[in-house]
C-alpha positions in Angstrom: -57.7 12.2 -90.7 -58.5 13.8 -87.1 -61.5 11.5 -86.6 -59.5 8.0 -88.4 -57.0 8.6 -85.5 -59.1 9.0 -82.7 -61.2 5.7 -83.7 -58.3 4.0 -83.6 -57.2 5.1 -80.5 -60.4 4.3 -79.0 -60.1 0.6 -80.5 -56.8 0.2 -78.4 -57.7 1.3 -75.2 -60.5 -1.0 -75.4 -58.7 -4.2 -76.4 -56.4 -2.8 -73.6 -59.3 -2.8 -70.9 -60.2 -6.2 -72.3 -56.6 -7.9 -71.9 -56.5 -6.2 -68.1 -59.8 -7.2 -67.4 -58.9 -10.8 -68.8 -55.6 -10.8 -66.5 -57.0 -9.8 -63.7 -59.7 -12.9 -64.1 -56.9 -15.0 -64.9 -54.9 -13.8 -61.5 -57.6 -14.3 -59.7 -58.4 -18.1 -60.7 -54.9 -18.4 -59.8 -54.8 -17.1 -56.6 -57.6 -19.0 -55.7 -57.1 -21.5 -57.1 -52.9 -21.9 -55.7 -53.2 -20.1 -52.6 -56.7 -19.9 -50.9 -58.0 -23.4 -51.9 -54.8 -24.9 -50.2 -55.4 -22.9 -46.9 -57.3 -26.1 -46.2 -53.6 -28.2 -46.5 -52.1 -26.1 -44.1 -52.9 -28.5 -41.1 -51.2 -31.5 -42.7 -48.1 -29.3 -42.7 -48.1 -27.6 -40.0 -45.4 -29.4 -38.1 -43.0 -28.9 -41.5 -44.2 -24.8 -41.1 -42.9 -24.7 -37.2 -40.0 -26.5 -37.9 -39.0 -23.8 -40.4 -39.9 -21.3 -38.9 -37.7 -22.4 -35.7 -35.0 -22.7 -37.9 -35.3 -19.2 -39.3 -35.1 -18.0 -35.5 -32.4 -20.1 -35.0 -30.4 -18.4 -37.8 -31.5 -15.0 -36.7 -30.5 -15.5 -33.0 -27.3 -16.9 -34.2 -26.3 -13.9 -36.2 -27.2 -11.3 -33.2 -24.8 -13.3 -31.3 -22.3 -13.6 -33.6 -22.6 -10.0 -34.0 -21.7 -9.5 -30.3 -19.1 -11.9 -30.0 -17.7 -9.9 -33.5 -18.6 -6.9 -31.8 -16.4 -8.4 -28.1 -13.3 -9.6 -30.4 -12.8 -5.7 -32.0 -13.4 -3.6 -28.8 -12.6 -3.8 -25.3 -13.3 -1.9 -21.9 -10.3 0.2 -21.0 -9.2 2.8 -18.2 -8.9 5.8 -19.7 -7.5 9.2 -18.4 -9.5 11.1 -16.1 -12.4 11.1 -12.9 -11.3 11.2 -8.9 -9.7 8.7 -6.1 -11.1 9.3 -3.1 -9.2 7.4 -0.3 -10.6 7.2 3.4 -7.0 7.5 5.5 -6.9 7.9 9.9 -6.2 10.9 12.1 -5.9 14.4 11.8 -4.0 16.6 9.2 -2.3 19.3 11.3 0.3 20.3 8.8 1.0 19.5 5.4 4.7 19.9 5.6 5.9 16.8 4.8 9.1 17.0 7.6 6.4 16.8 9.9 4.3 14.2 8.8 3.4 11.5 11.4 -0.2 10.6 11.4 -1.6 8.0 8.4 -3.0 11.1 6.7 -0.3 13.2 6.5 1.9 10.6 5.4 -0.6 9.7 2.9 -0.5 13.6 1.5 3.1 13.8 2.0 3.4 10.5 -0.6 1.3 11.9 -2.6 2.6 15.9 -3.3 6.6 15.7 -2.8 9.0 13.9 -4.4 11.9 11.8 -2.2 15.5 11.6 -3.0 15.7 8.3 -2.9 12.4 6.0 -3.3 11.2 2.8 -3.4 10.4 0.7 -6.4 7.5 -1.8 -7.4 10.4 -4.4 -6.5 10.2 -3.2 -3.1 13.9 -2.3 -3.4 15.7 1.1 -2.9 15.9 3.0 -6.4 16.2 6.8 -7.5 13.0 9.5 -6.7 14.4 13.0 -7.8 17.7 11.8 -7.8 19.4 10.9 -11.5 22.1 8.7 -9.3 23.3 8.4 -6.2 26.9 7.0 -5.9 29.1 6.0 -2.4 32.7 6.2 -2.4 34.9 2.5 -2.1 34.8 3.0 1.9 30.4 4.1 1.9 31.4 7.3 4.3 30.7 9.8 1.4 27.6 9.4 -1.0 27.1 12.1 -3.9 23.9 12.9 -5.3 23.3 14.1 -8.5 19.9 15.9 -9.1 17.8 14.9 -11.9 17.9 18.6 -14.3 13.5 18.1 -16.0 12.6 18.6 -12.2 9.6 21.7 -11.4 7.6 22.8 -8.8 4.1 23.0 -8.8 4.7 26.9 -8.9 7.0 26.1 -12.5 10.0 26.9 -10.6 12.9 24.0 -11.0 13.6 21.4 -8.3 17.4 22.1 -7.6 20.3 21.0 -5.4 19.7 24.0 -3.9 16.5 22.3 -2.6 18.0 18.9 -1.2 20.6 21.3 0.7 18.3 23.4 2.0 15.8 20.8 3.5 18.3 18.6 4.9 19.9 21.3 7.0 16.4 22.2 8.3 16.1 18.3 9.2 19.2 18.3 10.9 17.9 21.7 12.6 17.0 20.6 16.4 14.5 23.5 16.5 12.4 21.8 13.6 12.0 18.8 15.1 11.3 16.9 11.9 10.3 13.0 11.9 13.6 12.6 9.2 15.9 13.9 12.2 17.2 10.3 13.3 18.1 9.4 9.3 20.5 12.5 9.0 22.2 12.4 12.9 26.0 13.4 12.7 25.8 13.6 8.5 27.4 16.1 7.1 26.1 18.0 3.8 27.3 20.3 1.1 27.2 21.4 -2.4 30.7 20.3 -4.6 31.6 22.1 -7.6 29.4 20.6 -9.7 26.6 21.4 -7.9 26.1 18.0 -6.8 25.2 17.2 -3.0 27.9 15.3 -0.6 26.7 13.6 2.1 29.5 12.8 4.8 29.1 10.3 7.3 30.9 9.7 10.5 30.9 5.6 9.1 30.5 3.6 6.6 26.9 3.0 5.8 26.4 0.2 3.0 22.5 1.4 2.8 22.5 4.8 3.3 20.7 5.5 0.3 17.5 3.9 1.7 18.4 6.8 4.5 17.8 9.5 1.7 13.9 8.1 1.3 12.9 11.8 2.7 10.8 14.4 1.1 12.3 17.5 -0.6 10.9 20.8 0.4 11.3 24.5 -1.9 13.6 26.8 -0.6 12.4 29.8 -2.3 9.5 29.9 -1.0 10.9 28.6 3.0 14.3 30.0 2.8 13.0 33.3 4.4 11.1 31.6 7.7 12.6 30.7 11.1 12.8 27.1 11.0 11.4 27.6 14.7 8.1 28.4 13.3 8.2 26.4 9.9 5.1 24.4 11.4 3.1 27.9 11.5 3.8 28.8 8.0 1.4 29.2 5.6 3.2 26.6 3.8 1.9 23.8 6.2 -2.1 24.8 5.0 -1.3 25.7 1.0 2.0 23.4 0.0 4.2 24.2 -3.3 4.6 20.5 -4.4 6.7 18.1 -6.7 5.0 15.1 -6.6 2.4 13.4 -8.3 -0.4 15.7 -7.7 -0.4 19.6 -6.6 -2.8 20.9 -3.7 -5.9 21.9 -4.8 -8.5 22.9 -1.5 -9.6 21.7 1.6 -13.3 21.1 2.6 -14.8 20.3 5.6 -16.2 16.8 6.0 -19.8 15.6 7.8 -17.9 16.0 11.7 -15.8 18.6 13.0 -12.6 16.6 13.3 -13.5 15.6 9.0 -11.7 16.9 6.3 -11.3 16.2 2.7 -8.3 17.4 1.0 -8.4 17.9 -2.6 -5.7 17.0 -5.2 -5.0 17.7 -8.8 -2.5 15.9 -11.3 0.8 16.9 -11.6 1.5 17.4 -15.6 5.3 17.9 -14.1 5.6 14.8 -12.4 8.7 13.1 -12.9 7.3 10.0 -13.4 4.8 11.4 -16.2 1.3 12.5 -15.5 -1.2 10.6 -13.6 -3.7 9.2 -15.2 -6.5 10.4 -12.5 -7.2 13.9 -12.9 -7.6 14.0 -9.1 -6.7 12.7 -6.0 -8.8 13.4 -2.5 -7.7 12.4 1.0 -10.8 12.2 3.2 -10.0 12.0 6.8 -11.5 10.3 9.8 -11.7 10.3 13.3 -11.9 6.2 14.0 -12.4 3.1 11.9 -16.2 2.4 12.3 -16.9 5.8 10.0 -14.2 4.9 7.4 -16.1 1.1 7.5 -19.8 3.6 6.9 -18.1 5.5 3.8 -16.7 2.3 2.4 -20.4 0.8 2.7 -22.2 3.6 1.1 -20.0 4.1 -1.6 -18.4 7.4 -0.1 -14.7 6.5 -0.6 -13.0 4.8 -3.3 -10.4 3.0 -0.4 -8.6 3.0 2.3 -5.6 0.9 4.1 -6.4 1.9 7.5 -8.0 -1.7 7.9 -7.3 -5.1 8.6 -8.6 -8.5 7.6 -10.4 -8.4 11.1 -13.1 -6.1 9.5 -14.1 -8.3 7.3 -17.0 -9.0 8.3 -18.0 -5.1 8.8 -16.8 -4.1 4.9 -20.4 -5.2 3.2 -20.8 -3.9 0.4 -20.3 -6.1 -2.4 -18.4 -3.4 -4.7 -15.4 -3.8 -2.8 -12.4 -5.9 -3.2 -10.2 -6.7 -0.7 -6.2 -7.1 -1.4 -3.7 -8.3 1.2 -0.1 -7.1 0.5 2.8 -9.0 2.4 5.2 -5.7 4.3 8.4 -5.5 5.3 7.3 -5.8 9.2 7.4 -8.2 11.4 5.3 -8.7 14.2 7.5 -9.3 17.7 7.4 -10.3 21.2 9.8 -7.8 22.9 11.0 -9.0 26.2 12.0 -5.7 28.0 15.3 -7.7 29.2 15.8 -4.3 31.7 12.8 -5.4 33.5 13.4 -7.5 37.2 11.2 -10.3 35.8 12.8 -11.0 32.7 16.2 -9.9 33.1 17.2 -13.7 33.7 18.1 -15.0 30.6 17.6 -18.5 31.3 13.8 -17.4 32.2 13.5 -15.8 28.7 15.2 -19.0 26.9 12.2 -21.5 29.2 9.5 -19.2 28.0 10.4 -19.5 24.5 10.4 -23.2 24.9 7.1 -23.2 26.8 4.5 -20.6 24.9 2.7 -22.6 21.8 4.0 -19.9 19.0 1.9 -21.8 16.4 -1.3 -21.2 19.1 -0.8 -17.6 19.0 -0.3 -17.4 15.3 -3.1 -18.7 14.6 -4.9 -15.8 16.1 -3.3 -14.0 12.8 -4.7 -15.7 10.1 -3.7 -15.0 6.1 -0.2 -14.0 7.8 3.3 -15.2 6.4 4.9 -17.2 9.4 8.3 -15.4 10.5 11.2 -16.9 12.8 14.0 -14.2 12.8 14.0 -10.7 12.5 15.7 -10.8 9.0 13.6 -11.6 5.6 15.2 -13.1 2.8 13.9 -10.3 0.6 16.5 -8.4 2.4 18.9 -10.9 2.4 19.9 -14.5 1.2 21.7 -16.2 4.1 23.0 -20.0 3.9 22.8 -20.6 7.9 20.0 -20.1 10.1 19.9 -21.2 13.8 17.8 -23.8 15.4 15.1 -22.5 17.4 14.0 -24.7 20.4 10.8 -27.0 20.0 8.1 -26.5 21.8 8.1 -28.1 25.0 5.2 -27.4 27.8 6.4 -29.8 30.4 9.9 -29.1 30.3 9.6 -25.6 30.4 7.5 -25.1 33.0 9.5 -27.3 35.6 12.7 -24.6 34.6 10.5 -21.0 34.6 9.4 -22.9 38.5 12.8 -23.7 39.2 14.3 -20.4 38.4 11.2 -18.6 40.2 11.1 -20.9 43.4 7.6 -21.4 43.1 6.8 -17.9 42.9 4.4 -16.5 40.5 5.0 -12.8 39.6 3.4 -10.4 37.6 4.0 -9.5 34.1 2.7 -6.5 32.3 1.7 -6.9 28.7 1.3 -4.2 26.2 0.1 -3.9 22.9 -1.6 -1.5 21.0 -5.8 -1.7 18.9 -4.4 -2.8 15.5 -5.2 -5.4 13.6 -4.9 -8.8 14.7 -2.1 -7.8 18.1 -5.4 -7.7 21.1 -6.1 -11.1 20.0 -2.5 -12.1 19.8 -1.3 -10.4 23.1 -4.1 -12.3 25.2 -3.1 -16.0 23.3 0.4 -14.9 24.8 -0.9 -14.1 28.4 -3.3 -17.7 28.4 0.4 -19.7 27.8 2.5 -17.2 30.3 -0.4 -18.0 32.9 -0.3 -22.1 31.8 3.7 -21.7 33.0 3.5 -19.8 36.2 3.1 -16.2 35.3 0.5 -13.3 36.8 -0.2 -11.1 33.3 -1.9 -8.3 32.7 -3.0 -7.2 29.3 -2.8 -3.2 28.8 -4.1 -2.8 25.0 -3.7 1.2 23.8 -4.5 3.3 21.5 -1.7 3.9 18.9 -1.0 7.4 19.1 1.6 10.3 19.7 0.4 9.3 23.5 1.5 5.7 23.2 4.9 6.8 21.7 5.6 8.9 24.3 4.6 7.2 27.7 5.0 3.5 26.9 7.7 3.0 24.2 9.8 5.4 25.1 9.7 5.2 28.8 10.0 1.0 28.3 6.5 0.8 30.6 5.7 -2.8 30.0 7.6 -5.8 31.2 6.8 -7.4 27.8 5.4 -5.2 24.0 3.8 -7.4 21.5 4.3 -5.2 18.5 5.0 -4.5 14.9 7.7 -3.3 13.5 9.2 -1.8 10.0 12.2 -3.9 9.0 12.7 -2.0 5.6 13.8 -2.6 2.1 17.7 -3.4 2.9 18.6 -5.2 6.3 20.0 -2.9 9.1 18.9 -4.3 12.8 20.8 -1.8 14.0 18.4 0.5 15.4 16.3 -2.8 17.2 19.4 -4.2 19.0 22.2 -2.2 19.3 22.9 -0.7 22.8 23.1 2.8 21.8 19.3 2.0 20.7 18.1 1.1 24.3 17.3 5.2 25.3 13.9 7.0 25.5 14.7 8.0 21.8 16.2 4.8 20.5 14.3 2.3 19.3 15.9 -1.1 21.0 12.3 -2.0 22.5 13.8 -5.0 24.2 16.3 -2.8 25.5 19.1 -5.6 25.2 22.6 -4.9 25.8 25.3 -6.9 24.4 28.9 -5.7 23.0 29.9 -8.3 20.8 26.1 -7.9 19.2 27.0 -4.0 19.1 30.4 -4.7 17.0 28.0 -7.1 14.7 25.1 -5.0 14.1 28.2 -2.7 13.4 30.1 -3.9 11.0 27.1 -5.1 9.2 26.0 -1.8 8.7 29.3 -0.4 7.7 30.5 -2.9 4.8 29.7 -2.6 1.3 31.0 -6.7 1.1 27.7 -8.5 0.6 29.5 -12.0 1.8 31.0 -10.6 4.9 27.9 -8.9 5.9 26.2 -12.4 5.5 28.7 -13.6 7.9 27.6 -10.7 10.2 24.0 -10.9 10.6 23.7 -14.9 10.8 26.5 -14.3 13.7 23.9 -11.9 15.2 21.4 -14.5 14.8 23.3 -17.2 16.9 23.2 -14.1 19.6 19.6 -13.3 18.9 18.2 -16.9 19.2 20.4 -17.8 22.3 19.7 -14.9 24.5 16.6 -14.1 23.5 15.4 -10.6 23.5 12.8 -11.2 21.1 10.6 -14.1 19.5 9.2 -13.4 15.8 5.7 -14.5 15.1 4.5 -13.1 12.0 4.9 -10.6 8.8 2.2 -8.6 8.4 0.1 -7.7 5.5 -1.8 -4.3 4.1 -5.3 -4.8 3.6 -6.8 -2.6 1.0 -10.4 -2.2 0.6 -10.6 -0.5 -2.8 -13.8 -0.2 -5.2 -13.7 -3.1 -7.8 -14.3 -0.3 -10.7 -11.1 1.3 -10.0 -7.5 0.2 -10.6 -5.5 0.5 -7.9 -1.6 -0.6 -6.9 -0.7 -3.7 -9.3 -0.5 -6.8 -7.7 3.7 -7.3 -8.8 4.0 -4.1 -6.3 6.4 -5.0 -3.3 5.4 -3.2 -0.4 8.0 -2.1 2.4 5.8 0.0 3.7 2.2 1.0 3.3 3.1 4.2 2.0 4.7 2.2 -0.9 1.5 1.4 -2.4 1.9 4.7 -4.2 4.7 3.7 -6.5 2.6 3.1 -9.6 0.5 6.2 -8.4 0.5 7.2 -12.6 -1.2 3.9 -13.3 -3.9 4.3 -10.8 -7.4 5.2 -12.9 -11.3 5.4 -12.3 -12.9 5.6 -15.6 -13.1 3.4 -17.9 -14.6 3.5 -21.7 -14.8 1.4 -24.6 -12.0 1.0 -27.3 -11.9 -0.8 -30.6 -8.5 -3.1 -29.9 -5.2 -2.9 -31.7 -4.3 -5.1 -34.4 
């Protein structure tokens, strides 16, 4: 049985080893005979063969990119939360107190770590800071102020009425001699029942709010020092905050006089946190190192710049943005001096200097013919201003002068495009008659102090801040024309006084129309002043950071931090919302 099985068994696995030995004949005849003896067709094809085999690589190629434009329509590259802003800002830091801040840096810190009562918005107008409201009564002599109640310290202690009271009685204090001084002069301040602060004025104000644009400083931790050495206190070099970002350290920079202040995010910000994590203010002695950190990629930005540096800012990771301000640049006729007293020699040289000449030595400005913008204010009726008129001119300025030629002194100050526009101005003066000599200085505490304020020029080509809400009061009202005022053309006129006046005091929006283009009449007729331009910020920022939005209306440059929460340097990618 055993051995009938295994004979069997033996019988199979040969017919098996015959039937693979027969297929694999077979398979062989076929390849050969299907595959290798047609190698020798392949050259009559061979043009069919490439043009399939292009259009398989076509279809691949066409699904990769189909996969990144898939891959483009379903994800995006964002700014996210997180990394540093380093911004390059002028001049030294010699207290962080913000009721002393007066060089670009310490206003720039002062922006950035207190919050203001008042404030102004993206729209460039006057809106709320750490105010929830702030109200006049009918006649705008008595404005209440009603404290927002989610406000904190960077300590975690709450931003209070207690506060605003405090600071603004250390403002009005003569021994602090704060920079806010001038906004608060003859204002009464208290607490009412509510806890609410009253401000009393000795007049109606119709703007007083954009008055109240002043930092807010913690009186728990100043109450205890003598406001006659609030500059000394260890407040000035390690700040409690209530801004957008909280104090963080200080390091020194690559020179002595360099510093780099370090900022982190306030979580407690009013506003809501900031998206940067951290914000650094690296300051510089003079223009030509901020120019070498913006190059070499030291800085993020900086505003301390003008489109007159072009040409220096090189590197090709920078964007530059030009902002129109709320400034206007002037030719102030000190009307005090014994040249240009004479009105009628004032009214000659406006006919006779080519405006549109010197403009043109400010280029990418916005034109300006009166010292009023209509962002400010909508007037119907706008005076004439004379046409230019070489000939005419010059036969009055030599009739008025007898012949003479006398000497005019000219100052201006190294910013931006004013050198170049101050010696335009001399070239036409000397064209009519005149002896001029340019003085351009430095713009500093020093300038301030021996030029403006002792009126040491018989003419100032300069800039000036106009603001968010019109009030000329403080350009050309007679009380203005001191050492402390700032009425730069020193012009004296009563009936301009009870206009500037009674522009300032009404809360009627139609009569104070009526006001200013009164003024205006005054203003063009006895020229104390010709307009020439509005001037513009000119940012220099990083193109991989966002910085102020482009909708942001600047009053000043300082404004540039409204959107400060918005502001980001990182950026990652994000599948995209549906």
């Amino acid at each position: 049985m055993k051995r009938t099985r295994k004979k069997r068994g033996q019988r199979i696995i040969k017919k098996v080893s015959r039937a693979s030995i027969k297929v694999s004949e077979e398979g062989k005849e076929h390849v050969k005979e299907n595959l290798i003896k047609r190698f020798s067709h392949i050259a009559n094809i061979k043009l069919l063969i490439l043009e399939w085999s292009m259009l398989v690589l076509a279809i691949i190629m066409l699904a990769v990119t189909q996969a990144f434009w898939f891959s483009d329509s379903y994800s995006e590259n964002v700014f996210v939360s997180g990394g540093t802003y380093i911004e390059a800002t002028l001049g030294d830091v010699d207290s962080m107190n913000p009721l002393f801040a007066s060089t670009s840096s310490e206003k720039v810190l002062s922006k950035l770590m207190f919050a203001t009562i008042s404030t102004i918005d993206r729209s460039g107008h006057v809106g709320i800071g750490l105010a929830k409201s702030i109200m006049p009564s009918e006649d705008g002599k008595v404005w209440t102020v009603t404290v927002r109640d989610d406000l904190k310290w960077s300590d975690g202690e709450p931003v209070t009425s207690e506060d605003v009271l405090f600071t603004v009685n250390l403002i009005k204090n003569p021994a602090v001699a704060s920079t806010y001084n001038a906004n608060l002069a003859n204002v009464k301040v208290s607490l009412d029942d509510d806890g609410k602060v009253v401000f009393t004025l000795p007049s109606s104000y119709a703007d007083f709010d954009s008055a109240l644009n002043i930092p807010v400083v913690p009186k728990h931790i100043l109450e205890n020092t003598d406001p006659k050495t609030l500059v000394e206190d260890s407040f000035s070099t390690t700040p409690i905050t209530s801004g957008a970002f909280t104090f963080n350290a200080i390091q020194s920079g690559a020179s002595a006089k360099e510093k780099v202040y370090y900022l982190s995010n306030n979580p407690e910000y009013y506003k809501g946190n900031p998206m940067l994590n951290s914000f650094a203010i690296h300051t510089y002695e003079d223009k030509e190192s901020i120019i070498k950190a913006l190059n070499d990629g030291s800085v993020t930005a900086t505003a301390e710049l003008s489109a007159i540096d072009r040409n220096s800012v090189s590197s090709g990771q920078l964007i530059e943005k030009a902002s129109s301000l709320n400034s206007g640049a002037f030719v102030f006729f000190n009307t005090a001096s014994e040249v240009l007293k004479n009105k009628d020699l004032r009214i000659a040289i406006r006919e006779g200097i080519n405006v549109g000449a010197i403009r043109n030595e400010a280029p990418d400005t916005k034109a300006l013919d009166y010292p009023l913008l209509s962002s400010q204010i909508a007037l119907s009726n706008y005076p004439s201003l004379p046409a230019y008129n070489f000939e005419s001119a010059k036969a009055k300025v030599s009739e008025i002068l007898n012949g003479e030629s006398p000497n005019v002194n000219i100052a201006t100050v190294n910013s931006g495009f004013l050198p170049n526009v101050t010696h335009t101005l001399a070239d036409e003066l000397k064209k009519l008659g005149f002896n001029t000599n340019v003085i351009v200085y430095d713009e500093n505490q020093d300038f301030i102090t021996n030029v403006i304020s002792k009126r040491m020029y018989d003419i100032l080509v300069y800039e000036i801040e106009l603001g968010a809400d019109p009030d000329l009061l403080p350009y050309y009202h007679s009380s203005q024309a001191s050492s402390s005022g700032l009425n730069l053309s020193n012009y004296r006129d009563a009936l301009v006084d009870d206009l500037l006046l009674g522009a300032r005091d009404t809360l009627d929006e139609d009569l104070r129309k009526k006001k200013y283009e009164a003024f205006l009449e005054y203003w063009v007729n006895n020229v104390p002043a010709i307009a020439l331009y509005q001037p513009n910020l000119v940012y220099y920022y990083n193109k991989n950071a966002r910085t102020f939005n482009n909708d942001v209306k600047l009053v000043t440059p300082i404004d540039r931090f409204s959107d400060i929460t918005d502001w980001a340097t990182v950026k990652e990618t994000r599948n995209k919302t549906p």
